[in-house]
C-alpha positions in Angstrom: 15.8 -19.4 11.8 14.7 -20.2 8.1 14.7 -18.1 5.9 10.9 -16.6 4.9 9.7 -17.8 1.1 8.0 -15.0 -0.5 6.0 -15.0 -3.6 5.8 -11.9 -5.5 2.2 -11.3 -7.2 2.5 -9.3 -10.3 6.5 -10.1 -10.4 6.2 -8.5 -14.3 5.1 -5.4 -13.1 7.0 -2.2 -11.8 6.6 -2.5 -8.2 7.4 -6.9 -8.6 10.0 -6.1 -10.2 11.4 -3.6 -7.4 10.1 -6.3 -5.0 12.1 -9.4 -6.5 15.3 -6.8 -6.4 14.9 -6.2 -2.9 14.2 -10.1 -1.9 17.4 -10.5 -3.6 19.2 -7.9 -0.9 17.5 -8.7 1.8 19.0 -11.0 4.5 16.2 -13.7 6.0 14.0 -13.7 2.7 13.7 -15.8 -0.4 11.8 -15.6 -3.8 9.3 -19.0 -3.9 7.4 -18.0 -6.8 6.5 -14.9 -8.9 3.0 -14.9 -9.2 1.5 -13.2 -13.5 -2.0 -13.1 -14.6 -3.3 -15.8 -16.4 -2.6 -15.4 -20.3 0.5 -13.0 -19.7 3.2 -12.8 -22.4 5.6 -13.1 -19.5 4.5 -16.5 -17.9 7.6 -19.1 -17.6 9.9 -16.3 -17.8 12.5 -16.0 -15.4 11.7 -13.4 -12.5 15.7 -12.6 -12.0 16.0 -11.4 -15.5 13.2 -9.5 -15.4 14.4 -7.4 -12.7 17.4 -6.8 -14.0 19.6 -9.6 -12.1 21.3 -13.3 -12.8 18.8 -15.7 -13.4 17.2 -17.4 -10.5 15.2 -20.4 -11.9 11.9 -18.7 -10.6 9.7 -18.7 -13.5 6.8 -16.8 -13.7 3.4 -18.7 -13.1 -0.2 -18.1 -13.0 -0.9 -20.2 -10.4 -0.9 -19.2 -6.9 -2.6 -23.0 -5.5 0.9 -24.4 -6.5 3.4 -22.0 -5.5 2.1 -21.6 -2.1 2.4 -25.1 -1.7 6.3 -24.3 -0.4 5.9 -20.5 0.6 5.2 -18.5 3.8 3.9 -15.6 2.4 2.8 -12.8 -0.6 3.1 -9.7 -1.4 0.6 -8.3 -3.9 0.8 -4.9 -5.2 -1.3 -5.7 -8.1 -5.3 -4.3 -8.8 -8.3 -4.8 -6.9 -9.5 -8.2 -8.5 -6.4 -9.9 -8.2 -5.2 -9.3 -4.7 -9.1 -10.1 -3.9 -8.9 -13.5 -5.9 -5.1 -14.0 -3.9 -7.0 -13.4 -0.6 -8.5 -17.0 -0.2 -6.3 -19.1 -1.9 -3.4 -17.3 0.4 -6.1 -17.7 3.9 -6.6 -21.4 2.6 -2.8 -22.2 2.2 -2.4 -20.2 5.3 0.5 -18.0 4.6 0.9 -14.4 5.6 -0.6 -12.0 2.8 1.5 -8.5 2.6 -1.1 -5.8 0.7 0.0 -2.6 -0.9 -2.7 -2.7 -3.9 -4.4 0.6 -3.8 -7.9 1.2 -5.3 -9.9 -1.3 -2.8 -13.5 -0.7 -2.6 -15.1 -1.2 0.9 -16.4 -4.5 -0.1 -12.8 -5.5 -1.0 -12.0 -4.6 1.8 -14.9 -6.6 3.8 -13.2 -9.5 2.0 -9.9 -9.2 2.9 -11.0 -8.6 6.7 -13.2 -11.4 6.5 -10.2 -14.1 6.3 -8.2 -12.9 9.3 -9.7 -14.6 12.0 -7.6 -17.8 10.3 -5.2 -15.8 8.7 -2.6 -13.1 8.9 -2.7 -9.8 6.9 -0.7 -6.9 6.5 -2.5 -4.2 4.8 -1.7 -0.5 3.8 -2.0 2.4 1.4 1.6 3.2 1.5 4.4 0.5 3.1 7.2 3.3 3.5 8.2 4.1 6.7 8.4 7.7 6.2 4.9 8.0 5.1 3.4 6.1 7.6 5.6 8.3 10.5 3.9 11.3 8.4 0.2 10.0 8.8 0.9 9.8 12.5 1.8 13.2 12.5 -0.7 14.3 10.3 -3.6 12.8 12.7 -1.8 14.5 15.8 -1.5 17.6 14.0 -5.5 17.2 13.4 -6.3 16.3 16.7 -4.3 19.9 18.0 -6.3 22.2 15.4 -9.8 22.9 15.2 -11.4 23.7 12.6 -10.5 27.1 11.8 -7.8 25.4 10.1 -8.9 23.5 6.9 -7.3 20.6 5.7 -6.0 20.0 2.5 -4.1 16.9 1.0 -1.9 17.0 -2.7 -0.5 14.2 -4.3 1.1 13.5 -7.5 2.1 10.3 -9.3 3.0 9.3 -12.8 0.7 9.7 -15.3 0.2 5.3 -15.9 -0.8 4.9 -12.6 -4.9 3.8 -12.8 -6.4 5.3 -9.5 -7.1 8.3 -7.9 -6.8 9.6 -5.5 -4.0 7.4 -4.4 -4.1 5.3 -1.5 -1.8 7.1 0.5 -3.8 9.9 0.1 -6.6 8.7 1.0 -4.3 6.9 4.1 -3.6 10.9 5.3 -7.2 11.7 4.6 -8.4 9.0 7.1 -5.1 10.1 9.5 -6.8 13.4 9.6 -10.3 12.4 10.1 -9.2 9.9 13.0 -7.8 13.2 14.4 -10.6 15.1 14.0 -12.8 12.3 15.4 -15.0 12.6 11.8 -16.0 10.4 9.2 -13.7 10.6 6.0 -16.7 9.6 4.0 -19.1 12.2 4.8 -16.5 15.0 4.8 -14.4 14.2 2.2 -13.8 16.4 -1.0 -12.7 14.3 -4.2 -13.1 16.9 -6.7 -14.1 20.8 -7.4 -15.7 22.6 -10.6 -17.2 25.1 -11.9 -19.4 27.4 -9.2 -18.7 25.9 -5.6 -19.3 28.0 -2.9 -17.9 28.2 -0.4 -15.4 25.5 1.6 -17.6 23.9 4.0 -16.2 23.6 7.4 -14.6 20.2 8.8 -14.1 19.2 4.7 -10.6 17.5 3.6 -10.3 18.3 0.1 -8.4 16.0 -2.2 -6.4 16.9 -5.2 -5.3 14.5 -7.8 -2.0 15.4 -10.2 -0.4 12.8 -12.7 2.3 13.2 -14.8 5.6 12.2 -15.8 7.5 9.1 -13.9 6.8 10.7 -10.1 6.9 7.4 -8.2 4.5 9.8 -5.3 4.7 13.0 -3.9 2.4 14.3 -0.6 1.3 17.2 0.8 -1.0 17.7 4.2 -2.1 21.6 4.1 -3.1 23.0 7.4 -4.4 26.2 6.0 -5.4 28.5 9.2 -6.2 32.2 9.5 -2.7 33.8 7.8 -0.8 30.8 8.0 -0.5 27.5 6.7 1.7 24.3 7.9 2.3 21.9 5.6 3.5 18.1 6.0 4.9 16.6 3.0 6.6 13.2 1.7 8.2 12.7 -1.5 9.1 9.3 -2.7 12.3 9.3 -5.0 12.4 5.4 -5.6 10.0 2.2 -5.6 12.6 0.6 -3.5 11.0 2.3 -0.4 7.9 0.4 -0.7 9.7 -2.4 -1.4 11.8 -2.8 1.8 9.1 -1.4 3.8 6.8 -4.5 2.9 9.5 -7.1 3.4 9.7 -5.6 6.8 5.8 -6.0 6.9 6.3 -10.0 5.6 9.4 -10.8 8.0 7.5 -9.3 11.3 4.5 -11.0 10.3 5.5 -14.3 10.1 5.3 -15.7 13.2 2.0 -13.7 14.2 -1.1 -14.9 15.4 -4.0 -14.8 12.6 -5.3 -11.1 12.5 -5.6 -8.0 10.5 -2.7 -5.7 10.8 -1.2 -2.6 9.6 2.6 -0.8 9.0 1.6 0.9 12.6 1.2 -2.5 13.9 4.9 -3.3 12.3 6.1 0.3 12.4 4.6 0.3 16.3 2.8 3.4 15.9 0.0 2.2 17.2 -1.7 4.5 19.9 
């Protein structure tokens, strides 16, 4: 079998720079293209150096039309309006689109949803595989607890990253509510101040810390009458996400058009 040819959107960044390292390491994947926003200092600059490796003659480029003219797939870990922007041009080409941008709005989402019934996407708040085996456990823990115990979820991330709360968090938070058999929406707490009252019962309260270079830390709190349990994932390397959405891309490639998820590729799936 061919190897898959990945293109890696926001290949400047952090996370594309993690991502063209772990194309490099990983057997059955190659680096087609490394996708910049238009006017970047960084276009036509070579995506191996940039991550820190031997040159590769990939240069960065602002157009997506042309380098998925000889790819099979993306993986965006970028913001909201460019993975939305990626969405059709990747649908159109017809190549599998891996997402791990966080800080979607529901009508994002709507978009990206409304291209699989011709296409194939892979979408998730968090592509490790230990955080996605922690939000099936968090939503079985939920489904065994009523209400007497309140749930809680903590995360922590360095202090550039631009949303909040994370997606993974929000990922637990909706692992929680599927448990509880609620709607995340209407019981979800983003924030507390001042006079509050008391905790409502059925809420998930979120709480939001950055600081430093934490690549993410999570907490689930079970908090019950004199005892708490706690689930908890902390990330010590980018590298995690990184292989976990290769994994995503190289299962996905041969799928039928659809939307799926790591539990799809994990096989989590109820």
């Amino acid at each position: 079998m061919s190897d898959m040819r990945l293109i890696v959107a926001g290949a400047g960044g952090r996370m594309g720079r993690t991502l063209v390292r772990a194309i490099a390491e990983t057997s059955g994947a190659v680096l087609a293209g490394a996708l910049e926003a238009p006017g970047s200092e960084l276009i036509g600059q070579d995506a191996g150096v940039l991550a820190g490796l031997p040159a590769n003659g990939v240069l960065l480029s602002a157009d997506l039309w042309a380098l998925s003219a000889q790819a099979d797939g993306i993986i965006d870990f970028t913001v909201p309006a460019a993975t939305i922007a990626n969405v059709a041009i990747a649908a159109e080409r017809g190549i599998v689109h891996v997402i791990g941008t966080t800080g979607l709005s529901a009508s994002d989402d709507a978009v990206i949803k409304s291209v699989t019934k011709r296409a194939v996407v892979v979408q998730s708040g968090n592509m490790s595989l230990g955080v996605n085996l922690l939000a099936a456990l968090v939503k079985r823990v939920a489904q065994s607890l009523d209400q007497d115990f309140d749930i809680e979820i903590l995360e922590m991330h360095h202090k550039q990253k631009i949303d909040a709360p994370s997606g993974t968090a929000y990922m637990l938070g909706k692992a929680a509510a599927e448990g509880r058999n609620i709607d995340l929406q209407s019981h979800s707490v983003r924030a507390r101040d001042g006079h509050t009252g008391a905790r409502t019962p059925g809420d998930i309260g979120f709480a939001t810390l950055r600081g430093g270079t934490a690549t993410g830390d999570h907490t689930v709190i079970f908090a019950g009458p004199y005892e708490r349990i706690e689930l908890a994932h902390k990330s010590e390397n980018r590298m995690i996400f990184a292989h976990g959405a290769l994994k995503a891309a190289l299962w996905a490639k041969d799928k039928k058009p659809g939307f799926y998820s790591m539990t799809d590729v994990l096989g989590l799936t109820d």
